[in-house]
C-alpha positions as protocol buffer text, in pm:
chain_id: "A"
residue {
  index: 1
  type: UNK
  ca { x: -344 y: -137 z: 1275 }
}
residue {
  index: 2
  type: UNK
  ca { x: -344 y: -30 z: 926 }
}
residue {
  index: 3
  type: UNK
  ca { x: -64 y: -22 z: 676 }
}
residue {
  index: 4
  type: UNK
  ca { x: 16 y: 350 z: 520 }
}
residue {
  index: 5
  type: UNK
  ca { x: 63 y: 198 z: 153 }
}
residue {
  index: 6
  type: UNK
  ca { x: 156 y: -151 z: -58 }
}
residue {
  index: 7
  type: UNK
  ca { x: 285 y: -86 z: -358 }
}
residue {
  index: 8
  type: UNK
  ca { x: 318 y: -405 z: -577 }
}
residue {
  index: 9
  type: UNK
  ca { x: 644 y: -456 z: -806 }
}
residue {
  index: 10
  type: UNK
  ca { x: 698 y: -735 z: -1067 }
}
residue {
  index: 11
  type: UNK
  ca { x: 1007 y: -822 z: -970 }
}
residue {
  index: 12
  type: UNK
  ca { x: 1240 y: -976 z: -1280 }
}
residue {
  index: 13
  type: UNK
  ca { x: 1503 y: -1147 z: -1067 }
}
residue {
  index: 14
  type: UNK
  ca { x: 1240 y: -1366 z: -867 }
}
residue {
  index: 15
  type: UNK
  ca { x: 998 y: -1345 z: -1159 }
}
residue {
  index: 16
  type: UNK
  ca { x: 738 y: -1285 z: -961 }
}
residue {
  index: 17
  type: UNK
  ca { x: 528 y: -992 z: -737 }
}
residue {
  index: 18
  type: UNK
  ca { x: 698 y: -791 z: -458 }
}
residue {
  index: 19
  type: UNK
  ca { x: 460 y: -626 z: -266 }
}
residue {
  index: 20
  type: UNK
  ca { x: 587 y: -375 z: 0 }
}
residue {
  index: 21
  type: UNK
  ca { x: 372 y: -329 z: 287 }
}
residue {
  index: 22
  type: UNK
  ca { x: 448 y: 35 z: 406 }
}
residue {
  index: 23
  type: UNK
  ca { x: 352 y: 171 z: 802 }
}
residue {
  index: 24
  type: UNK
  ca { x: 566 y: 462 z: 906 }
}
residue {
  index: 25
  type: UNK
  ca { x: 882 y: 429 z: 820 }
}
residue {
  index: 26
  type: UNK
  ca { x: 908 y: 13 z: 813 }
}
residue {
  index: 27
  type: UNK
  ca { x: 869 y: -141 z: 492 }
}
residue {
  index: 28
  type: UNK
  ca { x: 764 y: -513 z: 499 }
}
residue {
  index: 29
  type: UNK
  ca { x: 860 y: -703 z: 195 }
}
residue {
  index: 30
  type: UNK
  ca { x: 656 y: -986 z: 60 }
}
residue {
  index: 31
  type: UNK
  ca { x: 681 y: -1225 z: -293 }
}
residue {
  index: 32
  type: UNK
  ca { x: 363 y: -1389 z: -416 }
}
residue {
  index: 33
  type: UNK
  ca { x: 311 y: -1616 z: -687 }
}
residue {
  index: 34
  type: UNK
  ca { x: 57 y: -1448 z: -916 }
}
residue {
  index: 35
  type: UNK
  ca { x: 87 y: -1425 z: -1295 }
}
residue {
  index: 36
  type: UNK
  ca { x: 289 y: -1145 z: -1430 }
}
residue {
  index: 37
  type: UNK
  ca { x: 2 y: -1023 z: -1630 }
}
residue {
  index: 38
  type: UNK
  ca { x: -223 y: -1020 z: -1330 }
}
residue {
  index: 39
  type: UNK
  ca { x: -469 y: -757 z: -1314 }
}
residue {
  index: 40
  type: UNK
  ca { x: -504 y: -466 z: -1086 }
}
residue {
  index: 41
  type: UNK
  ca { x: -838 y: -656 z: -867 }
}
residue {
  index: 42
  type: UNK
  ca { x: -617 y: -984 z: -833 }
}
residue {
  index: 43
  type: UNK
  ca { x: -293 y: -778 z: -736 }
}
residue {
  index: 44
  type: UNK
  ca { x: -518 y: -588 z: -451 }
}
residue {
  index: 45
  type: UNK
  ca { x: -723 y: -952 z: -312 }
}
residue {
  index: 46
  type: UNK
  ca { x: -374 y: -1089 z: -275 }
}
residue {
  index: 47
  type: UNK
  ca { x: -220 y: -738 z: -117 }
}
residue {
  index: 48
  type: UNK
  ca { x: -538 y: -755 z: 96 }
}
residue {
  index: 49
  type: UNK
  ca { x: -442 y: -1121 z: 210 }
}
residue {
  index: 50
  type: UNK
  ca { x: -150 y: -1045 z: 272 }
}
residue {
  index: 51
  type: UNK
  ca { x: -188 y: -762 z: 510 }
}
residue {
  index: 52
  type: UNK
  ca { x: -454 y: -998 z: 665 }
}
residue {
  index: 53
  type: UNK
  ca { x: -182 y: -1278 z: 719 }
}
residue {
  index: 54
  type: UNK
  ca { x: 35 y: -980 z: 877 }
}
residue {
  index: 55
  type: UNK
  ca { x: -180 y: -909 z: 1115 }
}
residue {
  index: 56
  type: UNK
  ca { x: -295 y: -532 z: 954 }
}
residue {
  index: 57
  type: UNK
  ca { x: -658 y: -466 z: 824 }
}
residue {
  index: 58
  type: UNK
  ca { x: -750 y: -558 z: 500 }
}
residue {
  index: 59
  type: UNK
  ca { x: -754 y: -208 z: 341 }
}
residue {
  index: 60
  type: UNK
  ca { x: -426 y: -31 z: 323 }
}
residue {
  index: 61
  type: UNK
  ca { x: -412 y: 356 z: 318 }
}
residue {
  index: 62
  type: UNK
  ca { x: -340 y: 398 z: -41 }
}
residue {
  index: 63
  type: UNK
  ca { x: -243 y: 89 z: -324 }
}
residue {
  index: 64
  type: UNK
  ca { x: 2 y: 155 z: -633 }
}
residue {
  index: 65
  type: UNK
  ca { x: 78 y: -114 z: -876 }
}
residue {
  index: 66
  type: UNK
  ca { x: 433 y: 42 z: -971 }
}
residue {
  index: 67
  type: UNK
  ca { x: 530 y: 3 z: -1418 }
}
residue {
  index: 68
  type: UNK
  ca { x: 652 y: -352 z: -1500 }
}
């Protein structure tokens, strides 16, 4: 199965990433621990994980890193 979109958020209050794992109309929600001034490859390697862990292939439909 593969996700529609993951967006990737920093997210102040937890101080850390939110990525958002989109397929249909459910939205998965997920923190991980990387640097706030990660890079865009970094962001994607751990969205990719991620989706792995989930049980989704690796490469999501489309992949936004949203402002900080």
């Amino acid at each position: 199965m593969r996700a529609d979109q993951v967006e990737a958020s920093w997210d102040p209050g937890h101080n850390n990433w939110l990525l958002r794992i989109c397929v249909g109309e459910e939205v998965i929600r997920r923190h991980c621990s990387a640097p706030k001034d990660a890079d865009q490859q970094v962001l994607k390697s751990i969205a990719q994980q991620t989706l792995q862990d989930e049980g989704y292939e690796p490469e999501p439909g489309e992949f936004k890193i949203l402002p900080r």
